[in-house]
Every structure is written in C-alpha cells, then in structure tokens.
C-alpha positions in Angstrom: -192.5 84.6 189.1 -190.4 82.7 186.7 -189.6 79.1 188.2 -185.7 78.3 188.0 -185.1 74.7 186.0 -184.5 72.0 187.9 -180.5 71.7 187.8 -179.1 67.8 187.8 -176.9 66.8 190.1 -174.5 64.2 190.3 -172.8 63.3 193.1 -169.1 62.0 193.2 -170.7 58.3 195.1 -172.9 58.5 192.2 -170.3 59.0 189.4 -168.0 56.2 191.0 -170.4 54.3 191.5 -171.0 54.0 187.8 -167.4 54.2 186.9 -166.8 50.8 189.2 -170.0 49.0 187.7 -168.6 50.1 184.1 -165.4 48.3 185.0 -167.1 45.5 186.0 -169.3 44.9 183.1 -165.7 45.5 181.2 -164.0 43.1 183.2 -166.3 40.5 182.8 -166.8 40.9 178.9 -163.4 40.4 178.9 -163.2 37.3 181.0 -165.8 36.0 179.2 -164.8 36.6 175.6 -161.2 35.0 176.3 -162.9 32.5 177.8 -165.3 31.4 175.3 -165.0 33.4 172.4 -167.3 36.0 170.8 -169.8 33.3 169.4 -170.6 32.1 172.9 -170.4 34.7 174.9 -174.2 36.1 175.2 -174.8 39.8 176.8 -176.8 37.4 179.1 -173.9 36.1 180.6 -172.1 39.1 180.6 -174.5 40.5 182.9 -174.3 37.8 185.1 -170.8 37.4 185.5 -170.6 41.3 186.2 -173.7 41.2 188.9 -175.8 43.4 186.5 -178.7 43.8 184.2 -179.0 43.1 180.5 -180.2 46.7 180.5 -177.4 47.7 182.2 -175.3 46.8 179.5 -177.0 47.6 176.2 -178.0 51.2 177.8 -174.1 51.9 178.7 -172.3 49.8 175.8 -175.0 49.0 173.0 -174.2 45.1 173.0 -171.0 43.3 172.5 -169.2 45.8 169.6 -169.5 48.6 172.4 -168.0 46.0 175.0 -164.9 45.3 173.0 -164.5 49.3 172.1 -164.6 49.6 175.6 -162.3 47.3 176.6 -159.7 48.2 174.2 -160.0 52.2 174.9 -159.5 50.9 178.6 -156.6 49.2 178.2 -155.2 51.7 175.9 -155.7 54.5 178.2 -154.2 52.5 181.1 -151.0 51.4 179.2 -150.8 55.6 178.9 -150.4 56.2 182.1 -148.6 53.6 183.7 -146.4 54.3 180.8 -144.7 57.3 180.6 -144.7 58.8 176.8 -141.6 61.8 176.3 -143.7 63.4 173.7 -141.3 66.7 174.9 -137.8 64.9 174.7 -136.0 65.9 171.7 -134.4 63.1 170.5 -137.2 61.1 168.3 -135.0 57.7 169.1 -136.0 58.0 172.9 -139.5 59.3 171.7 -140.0 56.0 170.1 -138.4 54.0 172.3 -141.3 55.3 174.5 -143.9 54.5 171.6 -142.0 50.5 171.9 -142.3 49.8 175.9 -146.3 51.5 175.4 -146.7 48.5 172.5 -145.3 46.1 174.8 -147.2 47.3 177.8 -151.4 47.3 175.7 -150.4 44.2 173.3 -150.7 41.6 176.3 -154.3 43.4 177.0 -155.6 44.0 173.9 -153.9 42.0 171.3 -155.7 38.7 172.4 -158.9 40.3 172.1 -158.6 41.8 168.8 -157.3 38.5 167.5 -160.3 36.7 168.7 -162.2 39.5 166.9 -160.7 38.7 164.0 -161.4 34.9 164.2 -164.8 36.1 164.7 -165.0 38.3 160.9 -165.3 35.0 159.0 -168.9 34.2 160.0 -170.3 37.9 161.6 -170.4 40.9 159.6 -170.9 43.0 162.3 -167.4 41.5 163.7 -165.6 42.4 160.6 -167.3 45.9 160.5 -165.9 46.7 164.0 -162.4 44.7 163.3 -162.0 47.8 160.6 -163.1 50.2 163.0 -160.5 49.0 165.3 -157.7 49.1 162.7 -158.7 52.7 161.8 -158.5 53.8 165.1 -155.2 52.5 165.4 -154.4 53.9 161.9 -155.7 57.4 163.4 -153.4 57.2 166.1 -150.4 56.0 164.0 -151.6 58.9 161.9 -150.7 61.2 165.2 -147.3 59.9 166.5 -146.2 60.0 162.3 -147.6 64.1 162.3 -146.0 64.7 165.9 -142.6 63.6 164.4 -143.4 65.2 161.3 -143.8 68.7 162.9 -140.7 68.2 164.7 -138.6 67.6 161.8 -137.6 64.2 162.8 -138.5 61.7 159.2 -136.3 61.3 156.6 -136.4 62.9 153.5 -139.0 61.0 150.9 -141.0 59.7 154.2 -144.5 61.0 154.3 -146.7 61.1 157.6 -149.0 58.5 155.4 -146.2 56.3 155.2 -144.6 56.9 158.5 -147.9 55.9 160.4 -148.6 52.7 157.7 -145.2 51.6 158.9 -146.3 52.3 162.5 -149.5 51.0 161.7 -148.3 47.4 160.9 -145.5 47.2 163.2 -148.1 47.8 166.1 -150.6 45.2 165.1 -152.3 42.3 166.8 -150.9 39.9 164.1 -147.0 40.6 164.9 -147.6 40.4 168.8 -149.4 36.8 167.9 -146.3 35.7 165.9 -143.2 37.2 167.9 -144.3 36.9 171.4 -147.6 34.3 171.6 -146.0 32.0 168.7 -141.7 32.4 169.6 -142.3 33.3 172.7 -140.3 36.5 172.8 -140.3 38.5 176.0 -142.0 41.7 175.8 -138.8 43.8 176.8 -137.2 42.2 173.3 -140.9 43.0 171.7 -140.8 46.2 172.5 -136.6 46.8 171.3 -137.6 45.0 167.6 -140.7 47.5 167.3 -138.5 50.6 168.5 -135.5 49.2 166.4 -137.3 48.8 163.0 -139.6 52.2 163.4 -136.4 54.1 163.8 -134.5 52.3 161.3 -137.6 52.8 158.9 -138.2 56.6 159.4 -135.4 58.3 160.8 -132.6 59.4 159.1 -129.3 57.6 159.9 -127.7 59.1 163.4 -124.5 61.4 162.0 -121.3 59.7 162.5 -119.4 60.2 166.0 -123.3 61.1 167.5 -123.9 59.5 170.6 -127.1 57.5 169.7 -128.7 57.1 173.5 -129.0 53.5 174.8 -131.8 51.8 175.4 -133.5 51.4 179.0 
C-alpha cells in the first residue's frame, strides 16, 4: 500500500505571524540604519532592536544587502497602493501626473536610505555592488512606465523607450529628492508637479493648440 507524502501545511496565524516578524526586522533595520548608518549598524543589533535572532535575520534577508532590498521593495510597494496609478486613463499627462504624486509619496521612505547607501560605496564594495543593483531596478522600472507609454502611442517622435526611461530614470533619483526637497526644502506636492512637469515636457509631444490640457490635482 503506497504511503501518501506528507503534505505541508501552513496556517494563516503561521503565515502572519511571519509576515509581522518580517516587518519588524524591516522596521528596525530601518530605524537603525538612519540612526547610525550602515557602518555601525551590526545584524546584532538589528536583531535586538526587532526582538529576534541573528538567525532569524540572515535565514530570511541574507545580512544587511537583503535588509535594505527589503526595505526599499516595502516601501515601494506601499507607495503603490496608497497611491492610486491610472495606468487605464488615456491621457499620458494624468498618467504621469500619477507616476509624480507615487515619487513624492516613496522618496520620503526610501530616498534617505539609498542616500546613506551611497555614502556607504566609498569604503564597502559590497555597498556599491547593491547601490547599482538598486539603480537597475529602478532603471527596470523606468524601463516599464517608458514601454507602457510607448505601446500607447503617447512619446514624441525621435524619443526612444531607452531614452524615455533614462529621463525617468534620473528625474526619480535619490540625488534630486536630496537637492530639491531635503536641501530647499520644497514641499512634496511642488516635488511631485516639477517631476510630472519636466517628464511631460521631456517626452510628450506638445498638447495641440485650443486642447484642454487637464489641471493638476
């Protein structure tokens, strides 16, 4: 008589119980890092500061590079959804509009993070390996929105999706939210209009004359 596998089984307690001590160990890397930079800030500590073991950590993120991919994909997925994207509306202006208030709503999250990560390249390789990673991702992503608005028909003649998402690529980075908003001290609402403004002025094709070019929110 053939014996049937033994079938895992998760329960939901089980899964959110794991989902709540991953946001802890996220939270505190996070805490932590801004705290006392990437230098000082030990998985030790982490650990501590989260109520876990070093174990803990290095089996669910591999050590700090995991804990700052982490952190970022969090934030990045939570900016998604509190902010709503109108990949469906068919004017690109409003679409990047969207694309602006979803900058302004990560940057604030993220952007200080990835700017200590790139203090942190000067004197740790494996820093500046994952500070590439990180701006390939976001390349990848540019690389997206550009082919979304590609497909639609929305760039101007002589703009590639290469050049459209370099564009986005640099208006989107860490460095311009440190100058514009940490630096001059812009509020994110006019962050998020000079990132909309200049992508649409950069990519789209002037509005036709007498067209009613939709306001901002």
């Amino acid at each position: 008589m053939a014996v049937k596998p033994t079938r895992r089984y998760e329960s939901p307690r089980r899964a959110d119980q794991a989902q709540q001590t991953r946001a802890a160990v996220t939270d505190a890397a996070k805490r932590l890092f801004l705290r006392t930079g990437f230098a000082a800030t030990t998985i030790a500590a982490v650990a501590a500061e989260a109520r876990v073991s070093v174990e803990t950590i290095y089996k669910g993120f591999g050590g700090k590079p995991g804990l700052v991919r982490a952190i970022c994909e969090n934030e990045l997925a939570g900016g998604e959804q509190r902010t709503r994207l109108p990949l469906t509306e068919p004017d690109p202006r409003t679409i990047i509009r969207g694309w602006g208030r979803l900058s302004a709503e990560v940057a604030p999250r993220v952007a200080p993070i990835l700017l200590l990560l790139r203090a942190a390249t000067a004197t740790d390789p494996v820093m500046a390996g994952l500070q590439a990673e990180m701006d390939a991702g976001r390349l990848r992503r540019m690389t997206r929105n550009a082919s979304h608005l590609a497909e639609a028909g929305h760039l101007r003649d002589g703009i590639t999706v290469q050049h459209a998402a370099e564009i986005m690529w640099a208006y989107t980075s860490p460095e311009l939210y440190e100058m514009l908003v940490l630096a001059c001290g812009w509020p994110l609402e006019h962050y998020s209009d000079f990132i909309a403004d200049a992508v649409i002025a950069a990519l789209l094709p002037p509005a036709p004359p007498g067209r009613h070019t939709p306001e901002r929110p």
